[in-house]
N, C-alpha and C positions, 0 to 999 in steps of 0.2 A: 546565461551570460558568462558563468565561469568556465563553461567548455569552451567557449569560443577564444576565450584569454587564455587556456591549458593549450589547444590548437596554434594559437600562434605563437607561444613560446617554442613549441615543440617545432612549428616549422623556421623559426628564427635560429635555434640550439642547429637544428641539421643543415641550412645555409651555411652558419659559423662554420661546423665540422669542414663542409665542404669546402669551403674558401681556405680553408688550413692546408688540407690536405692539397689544395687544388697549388698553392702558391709551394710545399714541398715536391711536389709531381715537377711544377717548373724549375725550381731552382737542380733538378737533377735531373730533369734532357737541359740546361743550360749545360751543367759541367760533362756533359755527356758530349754537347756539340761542340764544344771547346776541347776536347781532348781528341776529337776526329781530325786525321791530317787532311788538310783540302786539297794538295795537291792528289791525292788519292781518286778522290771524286770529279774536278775541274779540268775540263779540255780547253789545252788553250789555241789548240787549233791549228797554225802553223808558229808553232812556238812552242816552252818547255816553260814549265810551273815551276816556281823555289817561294819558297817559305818566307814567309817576313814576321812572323810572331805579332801582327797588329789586332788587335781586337774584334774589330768587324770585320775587314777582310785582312786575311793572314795568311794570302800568297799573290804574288804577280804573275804576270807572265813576259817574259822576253821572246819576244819575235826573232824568229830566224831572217838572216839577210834577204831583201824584199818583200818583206810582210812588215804591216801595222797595226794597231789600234783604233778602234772608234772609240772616242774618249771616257765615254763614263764604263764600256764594260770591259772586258778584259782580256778577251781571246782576239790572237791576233787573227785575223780572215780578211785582212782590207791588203793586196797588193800593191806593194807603189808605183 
């Protein structure tokens, strides 16, 4: 019985470690994806990227004359 109670500590202690380690890992691709410029990566299609510094999304796009937006995403491809 006491192996059984030694085995599950031991597998609880290495869960712990993990979920440590695991919530460190995150929080550093967090500051990692936050420090990447999006206009870098974002096509916007017929239009040009600028920056807005917003939290979740942290660039726009502005449509060149005769292009639009489909509302929720953000590349302009829609002609008026």
């Amino acid at each position: 019985m006491k192996l059984y109670a030694n085995i599950y500590v031991f597998i609880f202690l290495l869960l712990l470690s993990f979920l440590r380690s695991s919530e460190a890992d995150f929080a550093a691709f967090n500051s990692n994806l936050l420090a990447v410029n999006a206009c870098a990566i974002v096509n916007c299609g017929q239009g040009t990227c600028r920056e807005t510094g917003g939290i979740l999304i942290s660039f726009e796009c502005d449509c060149y004359p005769g292009w639009t937006k489909f509302s929720p995403f953000p590349p302009c491809i829609i002609p008026n």
